[in-house]
Biopython code that builds the backbone (N, CA, C, O; Angstrom):
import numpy as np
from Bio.PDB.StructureBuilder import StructureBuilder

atoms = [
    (1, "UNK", "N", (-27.075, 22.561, -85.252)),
    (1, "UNK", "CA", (-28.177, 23.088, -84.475)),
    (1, "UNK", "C", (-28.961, 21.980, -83.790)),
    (1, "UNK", "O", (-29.130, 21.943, -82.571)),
    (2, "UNK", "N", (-29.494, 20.955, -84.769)),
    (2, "UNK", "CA", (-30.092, 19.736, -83.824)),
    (2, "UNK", "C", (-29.374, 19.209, -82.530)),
    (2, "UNK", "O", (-29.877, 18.663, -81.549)),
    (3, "UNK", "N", (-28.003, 19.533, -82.804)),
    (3, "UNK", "CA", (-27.499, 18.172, -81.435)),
    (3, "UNK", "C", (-27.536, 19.321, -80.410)),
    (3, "UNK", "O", (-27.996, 18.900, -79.349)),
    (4, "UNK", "N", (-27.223, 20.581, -80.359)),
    (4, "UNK", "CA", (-27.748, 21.748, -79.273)),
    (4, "UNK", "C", (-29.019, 21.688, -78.541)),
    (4, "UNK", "O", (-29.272, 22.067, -77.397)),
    (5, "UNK", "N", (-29.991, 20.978, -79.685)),
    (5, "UNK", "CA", (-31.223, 21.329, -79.274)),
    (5, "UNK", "C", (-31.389, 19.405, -78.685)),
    (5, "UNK", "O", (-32.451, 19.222, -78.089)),
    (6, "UNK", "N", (-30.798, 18.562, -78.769)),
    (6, "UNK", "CA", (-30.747, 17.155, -78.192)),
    (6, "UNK", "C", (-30.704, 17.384, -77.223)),
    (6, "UNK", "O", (-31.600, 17.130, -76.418)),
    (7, "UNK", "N", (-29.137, 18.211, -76.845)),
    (7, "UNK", "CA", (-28.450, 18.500, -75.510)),
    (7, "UNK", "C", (-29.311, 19.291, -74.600)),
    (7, "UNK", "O", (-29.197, 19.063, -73.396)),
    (8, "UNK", "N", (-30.080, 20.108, -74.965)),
    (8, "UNK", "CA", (-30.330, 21.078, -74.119)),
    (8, "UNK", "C", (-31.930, 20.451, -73.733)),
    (8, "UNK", "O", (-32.372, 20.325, -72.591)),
    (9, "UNK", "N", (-32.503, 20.174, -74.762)),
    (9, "UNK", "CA", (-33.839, 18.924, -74.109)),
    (9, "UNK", "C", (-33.629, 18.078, -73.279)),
    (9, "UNK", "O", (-34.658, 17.672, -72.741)),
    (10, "UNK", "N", (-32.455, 17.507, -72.845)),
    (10, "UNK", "CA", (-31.901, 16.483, -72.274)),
    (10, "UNK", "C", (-31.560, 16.715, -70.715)),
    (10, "UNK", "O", (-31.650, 15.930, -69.770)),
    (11, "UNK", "N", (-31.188, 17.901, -70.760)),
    (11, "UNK", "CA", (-30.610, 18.759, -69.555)),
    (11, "UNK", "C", (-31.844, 18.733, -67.946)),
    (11, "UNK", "O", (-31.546, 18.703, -66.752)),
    (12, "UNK", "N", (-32.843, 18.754, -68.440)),
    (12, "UNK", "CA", (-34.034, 18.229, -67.740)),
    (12, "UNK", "C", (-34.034, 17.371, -66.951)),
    (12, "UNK", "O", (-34.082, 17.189, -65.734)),
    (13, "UNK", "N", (-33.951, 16.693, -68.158)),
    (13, "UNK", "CA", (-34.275, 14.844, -67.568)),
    (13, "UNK", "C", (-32.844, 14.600, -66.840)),
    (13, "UNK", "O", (-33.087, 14.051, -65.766)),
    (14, "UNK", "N", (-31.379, 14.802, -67.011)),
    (14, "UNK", "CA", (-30.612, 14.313, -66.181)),
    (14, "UNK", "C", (-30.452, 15.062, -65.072)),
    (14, "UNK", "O", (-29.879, 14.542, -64.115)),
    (15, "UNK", "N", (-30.912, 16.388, -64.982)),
    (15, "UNK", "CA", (-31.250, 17.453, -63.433)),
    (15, "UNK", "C", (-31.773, 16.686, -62.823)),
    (15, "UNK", "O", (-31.144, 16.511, -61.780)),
    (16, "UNK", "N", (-32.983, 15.835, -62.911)),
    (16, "UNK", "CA", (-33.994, 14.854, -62.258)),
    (16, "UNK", "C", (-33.261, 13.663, -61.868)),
    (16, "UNK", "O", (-33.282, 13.349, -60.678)),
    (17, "UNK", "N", (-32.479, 12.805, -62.880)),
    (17, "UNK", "CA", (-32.104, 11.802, -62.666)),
    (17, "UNK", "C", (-31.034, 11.711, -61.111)),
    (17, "UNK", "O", (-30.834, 10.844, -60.260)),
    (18, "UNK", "N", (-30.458, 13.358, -61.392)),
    (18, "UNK", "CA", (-29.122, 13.497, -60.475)),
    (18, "UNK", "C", (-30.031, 13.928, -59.231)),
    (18, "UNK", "O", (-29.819, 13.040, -58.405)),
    (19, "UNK", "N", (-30.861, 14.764, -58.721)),
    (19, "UNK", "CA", (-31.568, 14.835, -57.611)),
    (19, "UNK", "C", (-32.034, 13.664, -57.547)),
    (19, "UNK", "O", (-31.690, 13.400, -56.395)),
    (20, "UNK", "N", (-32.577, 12.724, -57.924)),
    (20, "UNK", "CA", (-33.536, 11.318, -57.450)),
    (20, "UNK", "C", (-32.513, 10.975, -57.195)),
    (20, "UNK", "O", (-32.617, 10.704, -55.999)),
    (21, "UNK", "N", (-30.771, 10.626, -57.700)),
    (21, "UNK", "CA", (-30.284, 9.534, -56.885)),
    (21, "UNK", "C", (-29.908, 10.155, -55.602)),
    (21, "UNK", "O", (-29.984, 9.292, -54.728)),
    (22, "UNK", "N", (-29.472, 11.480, -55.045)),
    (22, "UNK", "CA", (-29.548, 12.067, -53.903)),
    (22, "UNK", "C", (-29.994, 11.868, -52.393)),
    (22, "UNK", "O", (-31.077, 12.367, -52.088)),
    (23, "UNK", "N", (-29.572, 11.470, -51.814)),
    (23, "UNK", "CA", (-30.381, 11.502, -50.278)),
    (23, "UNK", "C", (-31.212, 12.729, -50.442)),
    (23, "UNK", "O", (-30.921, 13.766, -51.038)),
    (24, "UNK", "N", (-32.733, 12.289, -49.544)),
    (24, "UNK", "CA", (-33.343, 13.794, -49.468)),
    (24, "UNK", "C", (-32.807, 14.987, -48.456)),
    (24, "UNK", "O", (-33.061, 16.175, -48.654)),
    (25, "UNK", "N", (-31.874, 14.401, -47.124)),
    (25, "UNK", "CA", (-31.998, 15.121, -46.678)),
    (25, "UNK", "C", (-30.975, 15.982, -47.119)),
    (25, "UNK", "O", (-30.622, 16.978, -46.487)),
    (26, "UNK", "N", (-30.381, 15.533, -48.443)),
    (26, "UNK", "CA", (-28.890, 16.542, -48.897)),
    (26, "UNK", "C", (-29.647, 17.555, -49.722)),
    (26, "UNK", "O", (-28.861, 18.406, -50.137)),
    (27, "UNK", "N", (-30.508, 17.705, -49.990)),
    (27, "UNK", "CA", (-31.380, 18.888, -50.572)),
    (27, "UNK", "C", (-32.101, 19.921, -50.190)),
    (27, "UNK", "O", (-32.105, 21.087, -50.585)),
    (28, "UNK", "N", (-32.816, 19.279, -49.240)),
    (28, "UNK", "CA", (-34.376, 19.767, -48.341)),
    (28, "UNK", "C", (-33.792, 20.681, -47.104)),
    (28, "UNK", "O", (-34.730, 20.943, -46.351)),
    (29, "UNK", "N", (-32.461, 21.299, -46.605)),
    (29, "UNK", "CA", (-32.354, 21.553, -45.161)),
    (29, "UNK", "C", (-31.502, 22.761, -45.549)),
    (29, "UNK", "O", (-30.753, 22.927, -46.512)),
    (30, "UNK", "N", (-31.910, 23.753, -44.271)),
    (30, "UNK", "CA", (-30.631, 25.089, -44.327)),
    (30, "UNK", "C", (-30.043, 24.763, -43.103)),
    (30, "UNK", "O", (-30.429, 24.582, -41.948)),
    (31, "UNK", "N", (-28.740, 24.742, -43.864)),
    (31, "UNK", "CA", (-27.579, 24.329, -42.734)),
    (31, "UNK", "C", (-27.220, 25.189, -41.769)),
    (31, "UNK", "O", (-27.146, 24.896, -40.575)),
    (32, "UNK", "N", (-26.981, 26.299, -42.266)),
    (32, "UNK", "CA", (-26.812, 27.291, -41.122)),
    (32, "UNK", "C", (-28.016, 28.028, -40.018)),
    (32, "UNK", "O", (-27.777, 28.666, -38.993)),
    (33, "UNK", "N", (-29.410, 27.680, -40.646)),
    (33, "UNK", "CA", (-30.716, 27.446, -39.820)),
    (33, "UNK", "C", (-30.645, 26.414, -38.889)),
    (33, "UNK", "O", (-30.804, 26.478, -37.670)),
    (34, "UNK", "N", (-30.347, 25.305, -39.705)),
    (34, "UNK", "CA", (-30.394, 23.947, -38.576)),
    (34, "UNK", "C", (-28.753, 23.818, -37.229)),
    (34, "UNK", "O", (-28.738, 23.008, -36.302)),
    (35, "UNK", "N", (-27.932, 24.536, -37.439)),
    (35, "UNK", "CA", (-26.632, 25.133, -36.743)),
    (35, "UNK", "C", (-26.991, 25.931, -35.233)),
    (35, "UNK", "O", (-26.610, 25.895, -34.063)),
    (36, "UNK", "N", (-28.055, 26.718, -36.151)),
    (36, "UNK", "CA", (-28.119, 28.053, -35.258)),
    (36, "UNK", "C", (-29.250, 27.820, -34.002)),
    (36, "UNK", "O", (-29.404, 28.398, -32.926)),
    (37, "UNK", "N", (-29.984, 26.664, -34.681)),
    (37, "UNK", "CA", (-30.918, 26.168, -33.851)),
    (37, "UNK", "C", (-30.430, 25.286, -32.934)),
    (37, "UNK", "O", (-30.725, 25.171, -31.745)),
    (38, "UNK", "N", (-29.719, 24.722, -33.547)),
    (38, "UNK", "CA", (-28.888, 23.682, -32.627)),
    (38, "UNK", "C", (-28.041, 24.496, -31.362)),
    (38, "UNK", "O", (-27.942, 23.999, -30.240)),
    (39, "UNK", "N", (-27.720, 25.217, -31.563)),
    (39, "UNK", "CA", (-26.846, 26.314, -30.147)),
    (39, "UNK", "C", (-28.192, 26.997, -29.924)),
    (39, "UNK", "O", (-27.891, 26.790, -28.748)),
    (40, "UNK", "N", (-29.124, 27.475, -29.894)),
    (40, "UNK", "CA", (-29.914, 28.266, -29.078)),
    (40, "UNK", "C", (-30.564, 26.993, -28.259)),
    (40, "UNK", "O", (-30.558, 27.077, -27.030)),
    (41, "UNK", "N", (-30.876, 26.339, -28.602)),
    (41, "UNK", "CA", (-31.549, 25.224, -27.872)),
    (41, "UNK", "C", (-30.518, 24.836, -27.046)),
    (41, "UNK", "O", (-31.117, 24.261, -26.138)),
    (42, "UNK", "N", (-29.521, 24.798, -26.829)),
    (42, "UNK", "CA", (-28.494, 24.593, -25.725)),
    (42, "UNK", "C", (-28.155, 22.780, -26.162)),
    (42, "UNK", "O", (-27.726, 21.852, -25.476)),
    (43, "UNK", "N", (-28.529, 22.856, -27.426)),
    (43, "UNK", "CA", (-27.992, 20.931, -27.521)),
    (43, "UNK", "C", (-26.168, 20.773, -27.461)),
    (43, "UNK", "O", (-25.776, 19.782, -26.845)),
    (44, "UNK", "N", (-25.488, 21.351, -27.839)),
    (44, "UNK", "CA", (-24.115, 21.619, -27.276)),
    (44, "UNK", "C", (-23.313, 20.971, -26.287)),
    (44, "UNK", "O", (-22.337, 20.232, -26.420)),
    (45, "UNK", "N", (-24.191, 21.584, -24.785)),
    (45, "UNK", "CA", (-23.700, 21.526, -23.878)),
    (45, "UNK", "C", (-23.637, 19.936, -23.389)),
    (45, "UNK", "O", (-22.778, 19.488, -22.630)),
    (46, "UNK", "N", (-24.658, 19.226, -23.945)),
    (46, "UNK", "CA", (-24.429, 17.974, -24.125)),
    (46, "UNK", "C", (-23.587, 17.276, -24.938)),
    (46, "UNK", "O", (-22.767, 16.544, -24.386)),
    (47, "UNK", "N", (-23.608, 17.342, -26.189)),
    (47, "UNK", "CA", (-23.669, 16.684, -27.103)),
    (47, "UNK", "C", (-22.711, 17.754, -28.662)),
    (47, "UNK", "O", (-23.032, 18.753, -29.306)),
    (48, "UNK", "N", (-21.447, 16.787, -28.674)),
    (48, "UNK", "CA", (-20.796, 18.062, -29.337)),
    (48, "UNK", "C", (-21.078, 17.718, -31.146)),
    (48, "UNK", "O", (-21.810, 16.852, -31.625)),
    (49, "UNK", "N", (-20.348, 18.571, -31.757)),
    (49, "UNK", "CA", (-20.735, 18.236, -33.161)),
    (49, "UNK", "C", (-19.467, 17.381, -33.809)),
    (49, "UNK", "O", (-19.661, 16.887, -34.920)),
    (50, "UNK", "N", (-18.446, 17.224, -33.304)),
    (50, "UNK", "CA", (-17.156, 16.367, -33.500)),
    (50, "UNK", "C", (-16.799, 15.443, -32.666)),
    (50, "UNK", "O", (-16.140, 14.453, -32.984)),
    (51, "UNK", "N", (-17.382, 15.809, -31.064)),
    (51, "UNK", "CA", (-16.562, 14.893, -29.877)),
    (51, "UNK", "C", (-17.983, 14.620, -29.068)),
    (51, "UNK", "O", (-19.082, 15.160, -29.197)),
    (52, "UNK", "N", (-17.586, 13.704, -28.298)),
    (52, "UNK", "CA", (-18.853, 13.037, -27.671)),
    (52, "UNK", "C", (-18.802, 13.859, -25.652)),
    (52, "UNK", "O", (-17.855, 14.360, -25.045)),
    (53, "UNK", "N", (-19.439, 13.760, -25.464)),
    (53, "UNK", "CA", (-20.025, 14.582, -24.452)),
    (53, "UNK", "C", (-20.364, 13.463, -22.952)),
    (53, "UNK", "O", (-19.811, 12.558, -22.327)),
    (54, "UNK", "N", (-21.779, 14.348, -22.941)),
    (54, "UNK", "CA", (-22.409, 13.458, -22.125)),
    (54, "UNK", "C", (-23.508, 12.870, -22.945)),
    (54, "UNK", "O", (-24.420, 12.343, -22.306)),
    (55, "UNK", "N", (-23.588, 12.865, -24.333)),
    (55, "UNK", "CA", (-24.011, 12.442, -24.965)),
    (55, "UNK", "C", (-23.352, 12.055, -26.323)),
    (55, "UNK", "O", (-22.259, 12.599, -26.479)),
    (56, "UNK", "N", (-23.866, 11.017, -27.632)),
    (56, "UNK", "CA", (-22.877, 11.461, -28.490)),
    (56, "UNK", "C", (-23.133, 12.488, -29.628)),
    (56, "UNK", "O", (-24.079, 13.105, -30.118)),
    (57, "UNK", "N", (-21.464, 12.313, -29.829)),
    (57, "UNK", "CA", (-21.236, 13.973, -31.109)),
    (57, "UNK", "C", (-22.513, 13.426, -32.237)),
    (57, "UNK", "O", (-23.005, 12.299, -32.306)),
    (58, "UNK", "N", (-22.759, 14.369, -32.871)),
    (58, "UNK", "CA", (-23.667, 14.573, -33.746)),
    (58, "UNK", "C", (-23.092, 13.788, -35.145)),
    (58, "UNK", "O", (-23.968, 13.435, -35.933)),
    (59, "UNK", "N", (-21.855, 13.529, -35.460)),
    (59, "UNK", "CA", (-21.458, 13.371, -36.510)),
    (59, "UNK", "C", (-21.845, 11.394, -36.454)),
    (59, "UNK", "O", (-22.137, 10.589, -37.339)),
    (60, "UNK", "N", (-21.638, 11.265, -34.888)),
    (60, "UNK", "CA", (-21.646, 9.799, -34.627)),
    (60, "UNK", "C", (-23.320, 9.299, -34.691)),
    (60, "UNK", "O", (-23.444, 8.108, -34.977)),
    (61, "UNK", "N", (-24.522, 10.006, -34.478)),
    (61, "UNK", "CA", (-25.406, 10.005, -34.493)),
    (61, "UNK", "C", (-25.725, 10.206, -35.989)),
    (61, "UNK", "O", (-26.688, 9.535, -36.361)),
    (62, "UNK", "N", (-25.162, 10.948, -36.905)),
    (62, "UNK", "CA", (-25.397, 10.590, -38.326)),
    (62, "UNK", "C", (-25.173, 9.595, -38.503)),
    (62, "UNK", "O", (-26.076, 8.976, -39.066)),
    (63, "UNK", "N", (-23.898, 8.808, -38.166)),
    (63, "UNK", "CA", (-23.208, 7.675, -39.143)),
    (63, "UNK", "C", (-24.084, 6.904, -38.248)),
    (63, "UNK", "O", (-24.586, 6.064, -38.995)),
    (64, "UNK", "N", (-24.557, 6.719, -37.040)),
    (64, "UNK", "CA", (-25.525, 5.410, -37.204)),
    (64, "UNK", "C", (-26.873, 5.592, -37.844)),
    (64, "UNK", "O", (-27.603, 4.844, -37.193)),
    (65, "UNK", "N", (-27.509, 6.110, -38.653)),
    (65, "UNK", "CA", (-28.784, 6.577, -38.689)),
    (65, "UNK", "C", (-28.554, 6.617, -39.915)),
    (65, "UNK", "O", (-29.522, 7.052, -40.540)),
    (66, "UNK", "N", (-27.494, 6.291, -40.673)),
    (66, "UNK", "CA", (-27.277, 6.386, -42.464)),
    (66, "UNK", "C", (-27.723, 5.581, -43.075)),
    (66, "UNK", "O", (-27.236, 4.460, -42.930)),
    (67, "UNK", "N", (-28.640, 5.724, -43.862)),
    (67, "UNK", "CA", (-29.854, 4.672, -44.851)),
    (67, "UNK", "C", (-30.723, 4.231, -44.094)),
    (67, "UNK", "O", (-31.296, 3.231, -44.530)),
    (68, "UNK", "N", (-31.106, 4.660, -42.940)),
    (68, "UNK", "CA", (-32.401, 4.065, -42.233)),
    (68, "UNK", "C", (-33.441, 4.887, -42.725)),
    (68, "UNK", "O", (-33.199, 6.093, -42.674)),
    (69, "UNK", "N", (-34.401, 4.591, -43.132)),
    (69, "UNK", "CA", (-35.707, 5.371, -43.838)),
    (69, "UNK", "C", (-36.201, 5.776, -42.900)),
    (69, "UNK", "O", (-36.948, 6.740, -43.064)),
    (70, "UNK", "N", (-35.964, 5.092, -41.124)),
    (70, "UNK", "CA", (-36.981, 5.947, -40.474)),
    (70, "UNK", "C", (-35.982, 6.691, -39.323)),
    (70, "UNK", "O", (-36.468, 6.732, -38.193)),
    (71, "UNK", "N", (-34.670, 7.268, -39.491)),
    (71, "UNK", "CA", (-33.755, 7.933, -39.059)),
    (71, "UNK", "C", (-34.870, 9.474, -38.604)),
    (71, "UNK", "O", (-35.204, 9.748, -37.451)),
    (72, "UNK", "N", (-35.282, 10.319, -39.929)),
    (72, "UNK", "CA", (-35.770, 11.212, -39.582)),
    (72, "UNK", "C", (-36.986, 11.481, -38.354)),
    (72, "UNK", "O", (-37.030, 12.415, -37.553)),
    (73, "UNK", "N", (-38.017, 10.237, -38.518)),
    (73, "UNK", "CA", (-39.022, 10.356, -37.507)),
    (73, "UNK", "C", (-38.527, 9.971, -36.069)),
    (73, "UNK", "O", (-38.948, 10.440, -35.011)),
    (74, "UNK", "N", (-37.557, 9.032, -36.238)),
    (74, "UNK", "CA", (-36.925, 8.642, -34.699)),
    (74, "UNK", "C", (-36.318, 9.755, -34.004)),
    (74, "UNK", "O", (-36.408, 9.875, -32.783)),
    (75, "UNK", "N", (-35.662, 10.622, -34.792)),
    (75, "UNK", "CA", (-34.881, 12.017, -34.005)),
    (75, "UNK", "C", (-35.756, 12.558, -33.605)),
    (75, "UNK", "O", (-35.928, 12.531, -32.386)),
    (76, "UNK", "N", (-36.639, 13.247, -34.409)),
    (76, "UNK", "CA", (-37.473, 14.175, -34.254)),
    (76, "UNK", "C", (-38.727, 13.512, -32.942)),
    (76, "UNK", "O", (-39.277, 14.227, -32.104)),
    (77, "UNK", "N", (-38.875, 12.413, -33.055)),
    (77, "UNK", "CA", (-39.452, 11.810, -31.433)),
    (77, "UNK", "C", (-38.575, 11.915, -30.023)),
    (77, "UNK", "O", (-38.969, 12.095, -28.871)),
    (78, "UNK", "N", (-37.210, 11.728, -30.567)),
    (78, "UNK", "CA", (-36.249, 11.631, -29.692)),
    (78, "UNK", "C", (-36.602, 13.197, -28.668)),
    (78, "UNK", "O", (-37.194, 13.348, -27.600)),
    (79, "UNK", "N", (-35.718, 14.446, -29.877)),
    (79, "UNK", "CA", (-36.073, 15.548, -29.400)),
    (79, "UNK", "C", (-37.172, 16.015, -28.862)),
    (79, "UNK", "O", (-37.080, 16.637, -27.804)),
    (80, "UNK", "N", (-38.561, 15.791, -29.537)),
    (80, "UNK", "CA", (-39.678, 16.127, -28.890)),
    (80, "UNK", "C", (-39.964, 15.700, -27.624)),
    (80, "UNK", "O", (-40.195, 16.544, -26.759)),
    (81, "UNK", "N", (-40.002, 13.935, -27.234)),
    (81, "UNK", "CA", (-40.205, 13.085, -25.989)),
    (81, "UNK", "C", (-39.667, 13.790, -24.430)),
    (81, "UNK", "O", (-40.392, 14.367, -23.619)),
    (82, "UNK", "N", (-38.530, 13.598, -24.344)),
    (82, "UNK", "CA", (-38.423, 13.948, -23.205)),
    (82, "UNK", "C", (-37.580, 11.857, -22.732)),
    (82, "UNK", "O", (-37.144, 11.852, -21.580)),
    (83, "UNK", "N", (-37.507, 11.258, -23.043)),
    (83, "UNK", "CA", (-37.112, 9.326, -22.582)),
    (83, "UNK", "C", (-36.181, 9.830, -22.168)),
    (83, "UNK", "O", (-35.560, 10.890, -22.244)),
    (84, "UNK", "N", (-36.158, 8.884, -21.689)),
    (84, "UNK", "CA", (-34.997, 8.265, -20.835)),
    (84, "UNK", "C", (-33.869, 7.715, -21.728)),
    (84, "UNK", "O", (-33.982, 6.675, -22.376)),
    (85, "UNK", "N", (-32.215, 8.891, -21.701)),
    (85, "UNK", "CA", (-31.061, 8.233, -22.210)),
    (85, "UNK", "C", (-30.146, 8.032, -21.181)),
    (85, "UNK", "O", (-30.419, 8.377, -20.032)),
    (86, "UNK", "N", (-28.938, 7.435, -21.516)),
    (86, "UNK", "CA", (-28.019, 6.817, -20.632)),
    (86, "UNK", "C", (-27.369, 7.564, -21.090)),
    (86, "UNK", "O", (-27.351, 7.848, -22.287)),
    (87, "UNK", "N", (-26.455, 8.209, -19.916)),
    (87, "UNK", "CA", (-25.006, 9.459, -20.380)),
    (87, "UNK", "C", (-23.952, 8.957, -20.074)),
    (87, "UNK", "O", (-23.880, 8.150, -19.147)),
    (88, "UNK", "N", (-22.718, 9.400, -20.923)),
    (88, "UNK", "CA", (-21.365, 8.488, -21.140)),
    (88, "UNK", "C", (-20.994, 8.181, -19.109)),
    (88, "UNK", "O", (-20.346, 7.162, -18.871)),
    (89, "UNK", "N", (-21.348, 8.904, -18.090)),
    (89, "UNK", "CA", (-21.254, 8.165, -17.179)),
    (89, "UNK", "C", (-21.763, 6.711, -16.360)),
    (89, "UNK", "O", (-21.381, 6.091, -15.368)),
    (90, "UNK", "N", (-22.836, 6.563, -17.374)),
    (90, "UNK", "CA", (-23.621, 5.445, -16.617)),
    (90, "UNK", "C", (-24.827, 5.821, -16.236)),
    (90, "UNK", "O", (-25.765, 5.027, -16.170)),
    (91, "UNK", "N", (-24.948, 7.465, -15.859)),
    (91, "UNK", "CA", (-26.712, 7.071, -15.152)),
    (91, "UNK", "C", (-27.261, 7.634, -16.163)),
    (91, "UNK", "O", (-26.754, 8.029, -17.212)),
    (92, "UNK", "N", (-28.335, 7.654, -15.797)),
    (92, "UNK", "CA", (-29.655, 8.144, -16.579)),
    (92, "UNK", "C", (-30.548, 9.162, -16.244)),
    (92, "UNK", "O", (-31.008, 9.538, -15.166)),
    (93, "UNK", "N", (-30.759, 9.688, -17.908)),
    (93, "UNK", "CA", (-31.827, 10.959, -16.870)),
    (93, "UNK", "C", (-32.314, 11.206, -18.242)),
    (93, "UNK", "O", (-31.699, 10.882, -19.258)),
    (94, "UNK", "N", (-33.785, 11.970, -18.197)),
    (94, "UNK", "CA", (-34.652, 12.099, -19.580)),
    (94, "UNK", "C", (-33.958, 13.263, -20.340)),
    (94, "UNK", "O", (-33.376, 14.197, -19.789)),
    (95, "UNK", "N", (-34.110, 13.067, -21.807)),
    (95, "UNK", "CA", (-33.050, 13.730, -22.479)),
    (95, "UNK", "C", (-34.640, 15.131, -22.753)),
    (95, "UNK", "O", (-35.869, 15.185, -22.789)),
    (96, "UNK", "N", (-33.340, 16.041, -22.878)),
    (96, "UNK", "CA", (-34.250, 17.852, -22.232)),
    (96, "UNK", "C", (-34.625, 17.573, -23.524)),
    (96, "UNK", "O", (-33.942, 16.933, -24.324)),
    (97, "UNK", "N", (-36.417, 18.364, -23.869)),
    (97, "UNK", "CA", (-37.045, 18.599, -24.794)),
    (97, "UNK", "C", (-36.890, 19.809, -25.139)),
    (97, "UNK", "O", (-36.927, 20.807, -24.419)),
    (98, "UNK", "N", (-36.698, 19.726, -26.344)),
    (98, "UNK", "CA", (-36.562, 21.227, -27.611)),
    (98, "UNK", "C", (-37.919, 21.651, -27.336)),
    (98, "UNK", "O", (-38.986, 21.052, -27.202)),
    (99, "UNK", "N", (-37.464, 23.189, -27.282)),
    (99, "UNK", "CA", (-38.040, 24.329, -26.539)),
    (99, "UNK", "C", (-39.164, 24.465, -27.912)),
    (99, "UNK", "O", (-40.394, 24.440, -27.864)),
    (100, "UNK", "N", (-38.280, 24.615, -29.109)),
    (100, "UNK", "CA", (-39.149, 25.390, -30.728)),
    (100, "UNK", "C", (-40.522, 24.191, -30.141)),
    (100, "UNK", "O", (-40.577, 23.340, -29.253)),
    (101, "UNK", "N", (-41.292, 24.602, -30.977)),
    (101, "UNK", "CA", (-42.891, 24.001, -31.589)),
    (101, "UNK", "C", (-42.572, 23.687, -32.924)),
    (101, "UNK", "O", (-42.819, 22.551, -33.330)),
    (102, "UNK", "N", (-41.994, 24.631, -33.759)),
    (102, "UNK", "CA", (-42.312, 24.725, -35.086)),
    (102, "UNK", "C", (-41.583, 23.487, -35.459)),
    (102, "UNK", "O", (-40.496, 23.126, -35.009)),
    (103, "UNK", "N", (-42.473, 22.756, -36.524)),
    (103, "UNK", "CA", (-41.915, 21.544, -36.966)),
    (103, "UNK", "C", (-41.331, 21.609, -38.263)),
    (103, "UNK", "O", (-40.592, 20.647, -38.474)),
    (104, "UNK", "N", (-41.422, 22.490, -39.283)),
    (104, "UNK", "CA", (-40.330, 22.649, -40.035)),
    (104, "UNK", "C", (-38.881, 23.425, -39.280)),
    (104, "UNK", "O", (-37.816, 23.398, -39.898)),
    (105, "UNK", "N", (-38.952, 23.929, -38.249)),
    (105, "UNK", "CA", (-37.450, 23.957, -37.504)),
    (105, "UNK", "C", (-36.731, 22.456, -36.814)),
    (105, "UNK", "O", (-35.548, 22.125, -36.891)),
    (106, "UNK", "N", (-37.520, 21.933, -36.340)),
    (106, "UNK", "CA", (-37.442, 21.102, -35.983)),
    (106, "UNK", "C", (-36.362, 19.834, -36.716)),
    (106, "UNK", "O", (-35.222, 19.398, -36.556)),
    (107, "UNK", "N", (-37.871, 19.545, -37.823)),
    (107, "UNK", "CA", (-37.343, 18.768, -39.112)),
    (107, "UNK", "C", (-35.843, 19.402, -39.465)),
    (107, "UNK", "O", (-34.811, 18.808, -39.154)),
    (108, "UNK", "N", (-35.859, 20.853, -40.244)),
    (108, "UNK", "CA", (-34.749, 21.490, -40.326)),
    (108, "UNK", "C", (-33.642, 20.646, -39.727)),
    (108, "UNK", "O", (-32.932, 19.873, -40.370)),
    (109, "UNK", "N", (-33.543, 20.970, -37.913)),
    (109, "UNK", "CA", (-32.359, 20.476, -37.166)),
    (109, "UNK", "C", (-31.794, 19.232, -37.611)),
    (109, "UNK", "O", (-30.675, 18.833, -37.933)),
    (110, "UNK", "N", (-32.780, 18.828, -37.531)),
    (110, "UNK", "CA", (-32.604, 16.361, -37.606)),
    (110, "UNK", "C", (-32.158, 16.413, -39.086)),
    (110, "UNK", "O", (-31.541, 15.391, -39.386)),
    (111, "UNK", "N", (-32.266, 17.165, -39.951)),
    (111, "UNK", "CA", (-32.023, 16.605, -41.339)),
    (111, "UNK", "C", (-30.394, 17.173, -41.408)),
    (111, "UNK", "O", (-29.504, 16.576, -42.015)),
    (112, "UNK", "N", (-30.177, 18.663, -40.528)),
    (112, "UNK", "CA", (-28.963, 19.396, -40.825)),
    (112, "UNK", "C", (-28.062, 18.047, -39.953)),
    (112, "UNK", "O", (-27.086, 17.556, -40.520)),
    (113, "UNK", "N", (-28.422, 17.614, -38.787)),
    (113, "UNK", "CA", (-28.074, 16.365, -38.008)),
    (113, "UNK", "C", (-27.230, 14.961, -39.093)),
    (113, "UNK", "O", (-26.144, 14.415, -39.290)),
    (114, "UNK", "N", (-28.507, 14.955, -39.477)),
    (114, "UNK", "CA", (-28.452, 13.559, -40.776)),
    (114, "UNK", "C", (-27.388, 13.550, -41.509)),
    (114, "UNK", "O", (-26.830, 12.539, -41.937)),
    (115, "UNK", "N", (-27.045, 14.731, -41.695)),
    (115, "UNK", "CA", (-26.437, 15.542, -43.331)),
    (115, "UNK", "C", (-24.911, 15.067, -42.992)),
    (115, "UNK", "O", (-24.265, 14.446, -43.836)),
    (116, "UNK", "N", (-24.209, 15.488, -41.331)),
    (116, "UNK", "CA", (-22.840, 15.528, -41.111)),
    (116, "UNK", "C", (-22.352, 14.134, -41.468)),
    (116, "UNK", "O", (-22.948, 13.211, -40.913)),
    (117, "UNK", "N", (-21.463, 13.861, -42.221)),
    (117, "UNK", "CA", (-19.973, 13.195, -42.762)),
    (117, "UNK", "C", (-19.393, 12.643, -41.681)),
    (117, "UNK", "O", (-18.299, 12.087, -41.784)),
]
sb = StructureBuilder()
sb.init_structure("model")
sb.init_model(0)
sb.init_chain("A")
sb.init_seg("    ")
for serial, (resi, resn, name, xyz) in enumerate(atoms, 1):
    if name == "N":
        sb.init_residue(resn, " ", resi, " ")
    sb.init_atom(name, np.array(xyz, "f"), 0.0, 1.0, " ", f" {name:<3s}", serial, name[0])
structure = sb.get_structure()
């Protein structure tokens, strides 16, 4: 009976241990929220989620932005701003601002962003 009751006191503390070593954004985001937002906003037509566009794929925009602590606030400026990016042709033109307000959708998107492999 004691080592049940070791084990099961224990169960706590390593739930915690295993979320803290976790990236946050592998916890905190609905994927198929941050998906769905991503096609109504028309980010797509730019910018694909496997292949690069006139902008790049999303998966390539994760892998540079992996372990940067300030990955999340830079997107989410990115999207909001309106700057000036360079498109795989060479010229330039200000990248279109996300339509939402809401900043937990927002956040949502950039973290479902973050998340891709």
């Amino acid at each position: 009976m004691k080592k049940g009751f070791v084990l099961n006191s224990a169960a706590p503390l390593l739930a915690a241990v295993v979320l803290m070593t976790q990236p946050l954004h592998a916890a905190a985001f609905d994927a198929v929220a941050g998906e769905a937002t991503l096609r109504r906003e028309g980010c797509l037509k730019c910018h694909g989620i496997d292949k690069k566009k006139d902008g790049p794929a999303y998966r390539q925009v994760a892998a540079k932005y992996r372990g940067k602590p300030e990955a999340e606030e830079k997107l989410i400026t990115h999207v909001k701003s309106g700057r000036v990016v360079k498109l795989s042709s060479g010229e330039e033109e200000e990248h279109r601002i996300i339509k939402t307000t809401d900043e937990a959708e927002i956040r949502n998107l950039i973290q479902w962003i973050l998340s891709l492999e």
